[in-house]
N, C-alpha and C positions, 0 to 999 in steps of 0.2 A: 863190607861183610857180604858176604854170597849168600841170596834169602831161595829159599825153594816155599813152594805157597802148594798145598795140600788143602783142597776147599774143591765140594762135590759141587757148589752153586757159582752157577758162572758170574752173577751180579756180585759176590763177594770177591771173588776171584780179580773182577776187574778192578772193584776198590781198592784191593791190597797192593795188585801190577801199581796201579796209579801213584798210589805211598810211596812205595817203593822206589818210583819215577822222580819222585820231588825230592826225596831223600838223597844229599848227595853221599855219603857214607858207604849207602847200600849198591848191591850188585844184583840184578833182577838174573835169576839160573832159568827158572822153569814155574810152570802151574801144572798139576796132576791132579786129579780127581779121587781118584784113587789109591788102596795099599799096595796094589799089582805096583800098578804105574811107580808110585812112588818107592818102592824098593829096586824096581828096575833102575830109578833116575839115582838113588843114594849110593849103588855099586858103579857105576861111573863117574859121579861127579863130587869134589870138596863143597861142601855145603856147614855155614856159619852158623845158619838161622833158617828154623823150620816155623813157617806160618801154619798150625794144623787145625783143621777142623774139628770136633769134637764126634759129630755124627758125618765122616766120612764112608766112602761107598769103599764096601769090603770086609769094614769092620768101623769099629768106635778107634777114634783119636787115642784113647786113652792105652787100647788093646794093640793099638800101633806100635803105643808109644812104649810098651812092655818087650814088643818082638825088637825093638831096637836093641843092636850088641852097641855100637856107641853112637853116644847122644848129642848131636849140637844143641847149643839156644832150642828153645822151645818155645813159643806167643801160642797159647790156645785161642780160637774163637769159636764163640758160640750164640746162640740165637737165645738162648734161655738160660736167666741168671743161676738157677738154681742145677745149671752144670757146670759154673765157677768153684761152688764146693769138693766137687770131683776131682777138681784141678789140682787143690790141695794137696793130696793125696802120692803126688808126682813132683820130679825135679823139673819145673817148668820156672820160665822169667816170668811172664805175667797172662793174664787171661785176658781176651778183646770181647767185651759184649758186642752183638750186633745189635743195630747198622754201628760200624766200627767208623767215631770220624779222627780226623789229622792230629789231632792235640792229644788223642789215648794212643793213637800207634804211636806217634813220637815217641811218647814219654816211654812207652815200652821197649822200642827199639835201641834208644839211651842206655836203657836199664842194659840189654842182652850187649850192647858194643861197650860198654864197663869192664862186663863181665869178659866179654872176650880178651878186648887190650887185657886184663890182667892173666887170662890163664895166659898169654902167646907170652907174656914177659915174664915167666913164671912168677906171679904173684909178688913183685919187686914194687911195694909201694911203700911210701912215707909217713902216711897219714889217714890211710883206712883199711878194712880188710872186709869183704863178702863174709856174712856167713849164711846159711841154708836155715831157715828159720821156716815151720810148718811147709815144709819142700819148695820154697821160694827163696830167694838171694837176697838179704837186704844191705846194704851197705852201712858201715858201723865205722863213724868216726873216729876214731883214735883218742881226741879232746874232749869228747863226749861219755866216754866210759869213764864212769866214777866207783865202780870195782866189779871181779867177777867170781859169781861162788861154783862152785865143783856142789854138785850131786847124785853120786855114784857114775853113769852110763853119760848123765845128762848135765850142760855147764849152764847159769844163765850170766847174762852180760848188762850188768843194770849201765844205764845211761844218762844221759840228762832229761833227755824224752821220753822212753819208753825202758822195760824190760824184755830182753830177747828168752828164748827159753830154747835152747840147741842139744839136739840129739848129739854130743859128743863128749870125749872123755877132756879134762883140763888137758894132758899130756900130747894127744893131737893137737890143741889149737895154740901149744907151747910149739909145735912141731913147724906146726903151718906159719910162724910169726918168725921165726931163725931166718926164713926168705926172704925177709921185709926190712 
């Protein structure tokens, strides 16, 4: 995956490069500081996965992440928990507290190369399907769903674990399952 890193602090910056480095998956593009920068680098380059800062120089991650016409992976990081709730808010994979160590990027990066392999094969799998759960992807096993109810606008997808609660109509997620 081709990662572009969007972080105004050169010490995170270098953390992410370094992930990045160990990871053999990933593809290191660039580091930008900035919205300038960083729009300049998005109109030349395919980019998989955006590492963004929340408090970038320019603007906020968030107001970035709005001027985006289309969206890769998304990993927020932030220095303060209480900007992971913001996160919510957005179609992001996951959010990285700072100091960001090896075993929370992993697991995040995992998450975003899932999500990709399935959009590149359009969504051609066997045994599970993504869905967008409080604007985040969670993975729903197949075996695991023990039924799902329609509630007007909104579907939820009870499980063996958990209950999902999805912004979408049952006919959509009939829609999306014909590919699979």
């Amino acid at each position: 995956m081709r990662c572009l890193i969007i972080e105004s602090e050169l010490f995170s910056r270098k953390i992410l490069e370094k992930f990045i480095s160990q990871t053999p998956f990933l593809q290191f593009l660039g580091a930008v500081q900035g919205t300038v920068e960083a729009l300049n680098f998005l109109s030349t380059a395919k980019v998989d996965l955006i590492f963004l800062d929340i408090e970038i120089q320019g603007s906020s991650g968030v107001q970035f992440l709005n001027a985006l016409k289309e969206k890769p992976c998304i990993i927020l990081t932030t220095e303060k928990e209480s900007n992971t709730s913001e996160s919510f808010s957005h179609e992001i994979v996951d959010c990285l507290l700072k100091p960001i160590n090896y075993q929370q990027f992993l697991k995040a990066v995992i998450k975003a190369k899932e999500i990709i392999e399935e959009n590149r094969s359009g969504r051609i799998v066997s045994d599970h399907i993504f869905v967008k759960v409080d604007s985040r992807f969670v993975k729903v096993s197949f075996d695991s769903v023990l039924y799902i109810e329609a509630q007007g606008d909104y579907i939820t997808i009870f499980t063996k674990e958990a209950k999902y609660v999805i912004y979408s109509t049952m006919k959509n997620i009939e829609l999306s399952l014909i590919h699979i």
